[in-house]
N, C-alpha and C positions, 0 to 999 in steps of 0.2 A: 896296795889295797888296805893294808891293816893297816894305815899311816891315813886314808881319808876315815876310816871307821873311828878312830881315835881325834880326828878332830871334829867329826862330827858329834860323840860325846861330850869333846871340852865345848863346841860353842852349846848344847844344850842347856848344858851344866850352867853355863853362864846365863844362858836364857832363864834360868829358871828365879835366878837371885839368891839372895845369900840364904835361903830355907833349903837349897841345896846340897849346904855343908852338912848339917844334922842328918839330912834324911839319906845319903853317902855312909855317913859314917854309921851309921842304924842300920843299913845294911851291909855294910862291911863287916860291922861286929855280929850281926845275926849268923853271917854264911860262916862266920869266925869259930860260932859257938856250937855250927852243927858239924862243922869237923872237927873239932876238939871231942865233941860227941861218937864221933863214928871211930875217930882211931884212936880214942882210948884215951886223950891227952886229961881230961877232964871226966871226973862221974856223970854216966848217961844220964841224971836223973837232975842235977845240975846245970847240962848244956841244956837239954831241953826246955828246961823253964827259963833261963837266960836268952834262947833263941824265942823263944816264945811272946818274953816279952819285945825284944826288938820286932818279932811281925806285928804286934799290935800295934808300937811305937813309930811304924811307917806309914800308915796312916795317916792318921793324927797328924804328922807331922806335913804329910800332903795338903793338906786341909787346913795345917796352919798357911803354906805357900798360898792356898785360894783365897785365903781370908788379906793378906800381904796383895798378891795379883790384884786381886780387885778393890782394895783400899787408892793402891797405885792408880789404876783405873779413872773411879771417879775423882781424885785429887785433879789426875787430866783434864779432864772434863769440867771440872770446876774452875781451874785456868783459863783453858780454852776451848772450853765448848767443845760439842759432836760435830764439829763440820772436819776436823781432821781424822780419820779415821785408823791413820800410820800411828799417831800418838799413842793412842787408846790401845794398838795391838799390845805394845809391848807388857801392856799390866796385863791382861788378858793371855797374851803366849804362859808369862809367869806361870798364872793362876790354875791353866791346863798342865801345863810340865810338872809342875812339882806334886800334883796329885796325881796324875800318869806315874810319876819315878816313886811317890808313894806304894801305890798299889804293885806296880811292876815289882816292889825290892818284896813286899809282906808276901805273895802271892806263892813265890818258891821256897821261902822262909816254911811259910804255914806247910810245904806239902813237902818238904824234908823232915820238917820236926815230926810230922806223923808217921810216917818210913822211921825214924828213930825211935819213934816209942812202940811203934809195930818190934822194932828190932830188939827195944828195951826189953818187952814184954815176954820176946821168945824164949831168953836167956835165962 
């Protein structure tokens, strides 16, 4: 079971095109910065603003993939015309994934780093 969860990931990841790598590693390093925040590894007031900007940074970065997605797209289309509609998905699949894995990575970013400054604040 964990072994199709884990390929259905990597073909994601794939699907989504190389705006994948940045917006991974944006969220790797966010979730990075909010436990460096909670156990202590780093000054809470440091991690906070470092995770903070990676949720902003996933985004953005989604949004670059839509701007990529849909460049792809009509380059198809300008090839070979709307009559193939297989062609066209793949810039289109792009352009939803990487802004889905955008928003997905900023979403628990944003609602840790506020639990951490709730926590910041108590102390």
């Amino acid at each position: 079971m964990f072994n199709v969860l884990i390929d259905e990931i990597y073909r994601t990841a794939l699907a989504g095109g190389p705006v994948m790598v940045p917006i991974v590693f944006v969220g790797a390093l966010g979730f990075y910065y909010i436990y460096c925040g909670y156990t202590g590894v780093l000054p809470v007031h440091k991690a906070m603003r470092m995770a903070g900007i990676m949720a902003k940074m996933a985004p953005l970065l989604g949004l670059l993939g839509t701007v990529t997605g849909m460049m792809r797209t009509f380059k198809v289309i300008t090839l070979y015309g709307n009559q193939n509609p297989a062609l066209m998905a793949d810039g289109i699949s792009e352009a939803l994934i990487t802004t889905q894995s955008g928003l997905v990575i900023a979403f628990p970013i944003i609602l840790l780093n506020q639990k951490l400054a709730e926590k910041y604040e108590n102390t």
